[in-house]
C-alpha positions in Angstrom: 3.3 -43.3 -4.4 5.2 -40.0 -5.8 7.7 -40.4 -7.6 11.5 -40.2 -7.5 11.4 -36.5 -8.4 8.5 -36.2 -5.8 9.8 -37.9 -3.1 13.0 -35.5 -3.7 11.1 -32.8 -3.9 9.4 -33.5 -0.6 12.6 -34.1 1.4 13.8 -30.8 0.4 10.6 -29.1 1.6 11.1 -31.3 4.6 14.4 -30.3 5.4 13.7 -26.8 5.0 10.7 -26.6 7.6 12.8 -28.4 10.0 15.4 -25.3 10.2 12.2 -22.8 11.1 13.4 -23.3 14.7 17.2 -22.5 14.0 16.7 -19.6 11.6 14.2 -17.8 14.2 16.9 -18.0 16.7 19.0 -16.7 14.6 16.8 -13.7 13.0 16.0 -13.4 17.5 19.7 -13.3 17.8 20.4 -10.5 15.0 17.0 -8.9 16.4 15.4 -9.0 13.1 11.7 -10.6 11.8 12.4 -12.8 8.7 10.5 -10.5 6.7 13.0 -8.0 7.7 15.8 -10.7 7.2 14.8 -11.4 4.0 14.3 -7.7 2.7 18.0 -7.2 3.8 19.1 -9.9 1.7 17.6 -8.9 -1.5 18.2 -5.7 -1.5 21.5 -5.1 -3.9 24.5 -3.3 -3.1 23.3 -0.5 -5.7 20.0 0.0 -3.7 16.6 -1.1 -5.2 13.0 0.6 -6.3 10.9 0.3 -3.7 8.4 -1.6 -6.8 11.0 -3.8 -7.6 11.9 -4.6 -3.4 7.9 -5.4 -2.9 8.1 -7.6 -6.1 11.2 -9.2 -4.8 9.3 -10.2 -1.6 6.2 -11.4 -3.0 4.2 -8.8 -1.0 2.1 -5.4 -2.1 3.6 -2.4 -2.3 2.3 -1.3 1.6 3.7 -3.9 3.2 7.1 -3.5 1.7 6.9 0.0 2.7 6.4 -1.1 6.5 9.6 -2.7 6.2 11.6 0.2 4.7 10.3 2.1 7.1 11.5 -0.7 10.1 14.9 -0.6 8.5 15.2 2.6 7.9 14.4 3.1 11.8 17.3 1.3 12.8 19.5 3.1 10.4 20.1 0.0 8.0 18.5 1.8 4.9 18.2 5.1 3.3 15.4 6.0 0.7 16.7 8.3 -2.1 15.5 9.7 -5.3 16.6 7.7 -8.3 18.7 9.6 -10.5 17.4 8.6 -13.6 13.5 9.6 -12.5 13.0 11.4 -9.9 9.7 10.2 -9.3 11.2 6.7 -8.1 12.7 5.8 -4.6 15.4 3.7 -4.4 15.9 1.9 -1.4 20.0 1.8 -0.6 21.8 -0.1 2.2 23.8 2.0 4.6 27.3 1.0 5.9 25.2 -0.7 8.9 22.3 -2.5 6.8 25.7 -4.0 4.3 27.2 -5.3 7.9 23.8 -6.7 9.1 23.3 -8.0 5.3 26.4 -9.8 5.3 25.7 -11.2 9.0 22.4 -12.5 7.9 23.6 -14.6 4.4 26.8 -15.8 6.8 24.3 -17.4 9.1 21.6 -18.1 7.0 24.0 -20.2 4.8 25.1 -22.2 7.1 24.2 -25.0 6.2 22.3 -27.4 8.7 23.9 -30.4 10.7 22.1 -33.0 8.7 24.0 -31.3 5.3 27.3 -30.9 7.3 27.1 -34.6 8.1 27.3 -35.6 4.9 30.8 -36.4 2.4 32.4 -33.6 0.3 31.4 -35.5 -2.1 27.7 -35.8 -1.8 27.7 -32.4 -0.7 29.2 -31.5 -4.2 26.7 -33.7 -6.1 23.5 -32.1 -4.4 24.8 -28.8 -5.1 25.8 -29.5 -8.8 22.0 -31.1 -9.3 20.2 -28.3 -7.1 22.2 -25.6 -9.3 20.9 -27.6 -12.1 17.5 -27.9 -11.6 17.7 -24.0 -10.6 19.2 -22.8 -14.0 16.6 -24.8 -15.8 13.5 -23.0 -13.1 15.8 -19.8 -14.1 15.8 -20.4 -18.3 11.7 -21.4 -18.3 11.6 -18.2 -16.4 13.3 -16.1 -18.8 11.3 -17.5 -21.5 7.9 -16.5 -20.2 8.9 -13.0 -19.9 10.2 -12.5 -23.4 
């Protein structure tokens, strides 16, 4: 039998899988993939290199670059030369991909019924421990890379 920490951390994934249906109606809705969702949201308000953007997503540098190209179809990114080396592309929102970005994080953090259900203040609790347990994945992370 897992244990408390387990049987947390299987909930979460739980609950999580059980918005699939919700969030594809939504990313149908705002007429997006969630890859393309997702590369919207991570993408900083000073633009990003297009190494960093495919790290970012956890995909190769190709497929990242089928997605800038997507968004850059629809007129919600530009690609432009990094100042600093010219060599680099930075990947920038335009004034329609910061609209669509802020459209997609309203909706996407809206929480589920099952979380809106519950007290203010067991909402505050799970967000202090979450925020917790996500400074201390954020600290061991830190420490590896230095």
């Amino acid at each position: 039998m897992p244990s408390n920490g387990g049987r947390a951390w299987q909930a979460m994934i739980g609950l999580v899988r059980s918005q699939k249906r919700r969030l594809a109606a939504t990313f149908t809705e705002l007429d997006l993939t969630e890859p393309l969702a997702h590369a919207i949201c991570v993408i900083p308000r000073e633009g990003v290199a297009m190494r960093t953007l495919a790290d970012e997503l956890h995909c190769d540098p190709a497929n990242a670059t089928g997605l800038v190209d997507r968004l850059e179809e629809r007129g919600l990114i530009e690609r432009r030369l990094d100042p600093h080396d010219r060599r680099v592309r930075r990947v920038v929102l335009t004034a329609a991909g910061r609209r669509m970005q802020e459209r997609v994080e309203e909706r996407f953090l809206e929480p589920p019924p099952a979380l809106s259900e519950l007290s203010s203040s067991s909402q505050r609790t799970l967000r202090e421990i979450l925020e917790f347990a996500l400074r201390r994945v954020e600290e061991e992370r830190a420490q590896e890379e230095a």
